[in-house]
C-alpha positions in Angstrom: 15.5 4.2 13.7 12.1 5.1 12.3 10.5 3.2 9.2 8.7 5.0 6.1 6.2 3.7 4.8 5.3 5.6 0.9 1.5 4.0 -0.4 1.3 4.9 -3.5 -1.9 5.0 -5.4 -0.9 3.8 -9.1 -2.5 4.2 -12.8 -2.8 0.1 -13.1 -2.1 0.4 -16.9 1.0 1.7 -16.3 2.2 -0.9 -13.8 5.5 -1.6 -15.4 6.2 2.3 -15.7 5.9 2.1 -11.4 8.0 -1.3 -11.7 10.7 0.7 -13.7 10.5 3.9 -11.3 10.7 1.6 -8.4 14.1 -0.3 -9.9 15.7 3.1 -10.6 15.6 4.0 -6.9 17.5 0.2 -5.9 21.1 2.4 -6.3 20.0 6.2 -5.8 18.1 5.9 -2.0 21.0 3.9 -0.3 23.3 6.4 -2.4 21.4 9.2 -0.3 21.3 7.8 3.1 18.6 5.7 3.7 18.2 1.8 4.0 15.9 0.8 1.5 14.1 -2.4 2.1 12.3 -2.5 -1.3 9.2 -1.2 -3.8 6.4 -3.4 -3.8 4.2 -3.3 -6.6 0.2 -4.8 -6.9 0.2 -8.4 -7.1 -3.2 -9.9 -6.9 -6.3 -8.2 -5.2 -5.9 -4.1 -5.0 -4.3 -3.6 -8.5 -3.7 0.6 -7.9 -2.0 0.5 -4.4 1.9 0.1 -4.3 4.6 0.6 -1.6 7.9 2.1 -1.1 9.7 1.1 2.5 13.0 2.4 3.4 14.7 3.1 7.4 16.2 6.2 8.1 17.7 6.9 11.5 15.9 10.2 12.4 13.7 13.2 10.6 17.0 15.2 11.0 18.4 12.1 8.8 15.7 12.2 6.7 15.9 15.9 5.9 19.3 15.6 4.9 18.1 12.3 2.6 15.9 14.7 0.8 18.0 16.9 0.1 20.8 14.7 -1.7 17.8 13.1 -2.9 16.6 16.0 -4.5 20.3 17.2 -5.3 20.9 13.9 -7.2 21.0 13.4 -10.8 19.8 10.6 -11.0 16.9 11.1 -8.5 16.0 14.3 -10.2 15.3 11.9 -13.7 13.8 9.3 -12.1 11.1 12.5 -10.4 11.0 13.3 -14.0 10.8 10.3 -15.5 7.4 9.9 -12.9 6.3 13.0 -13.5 6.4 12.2 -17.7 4.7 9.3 -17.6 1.5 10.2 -14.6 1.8 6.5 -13.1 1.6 8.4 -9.9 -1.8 9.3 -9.0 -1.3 9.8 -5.5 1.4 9.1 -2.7 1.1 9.1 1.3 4.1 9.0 4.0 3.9 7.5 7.0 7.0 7.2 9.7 6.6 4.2 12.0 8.9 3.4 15.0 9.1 -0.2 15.4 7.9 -0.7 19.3 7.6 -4.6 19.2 10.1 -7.4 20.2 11.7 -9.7 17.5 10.2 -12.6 17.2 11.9 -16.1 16.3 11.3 -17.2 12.7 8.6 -19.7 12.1 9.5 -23.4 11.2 7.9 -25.3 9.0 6.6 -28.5 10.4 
């Protein structure tokens, strides 16, 4: 199972255009064959970076993701829909491999 991680670099005016992008993608990535785990949009602190994390189970997987991604209708508007509206100044993927053991959940005190 490997992890991508997408940073995006965001026009902070048009946060809400990202926050839309990122909601259109909720159906269409687990449509394609990934597990998304969710969009993540600036908060406090860094108001231009943003993240997109989804599992896939290998790069063969993920090939075939792209292309029903890309195949997609409603992917291809929502690439559209980005590339209108230029909220998208810049995007990075990293595939992780998670190497460490669970650990038990914290309790509160």
């Amino acid at each position: 199972m490997l992890t991508c991680v997408i940073r995006y670099h965001i026009d902070p005016i048009k946060k809400q255009q990202f926050i839309q992008y990122s909601k259109n993608w909720g159906t269409i990535i687990p449509r394609c064959g990934a597990n998304l785990i969710g969009y993540f949009a600036p908060h406090e602190g860094s108001t231009t970076l943003a993240y997109g994390i989804y599992t896939i189970d290998s790069l063969a997987a993920y090939e075939s993701y792209k292309a029903r991604l890309s195949a997609d209708p409603l992917g291809r508007e929502n690439f559209k829909f980005a590339q209108k509206e230029k909220f998208l100044l810049r995007e990075d993927r990293t595939f992780l491999k998670h190497v460490s053991t669970p650990h038990a959940p914290l309790v509160a005190l």
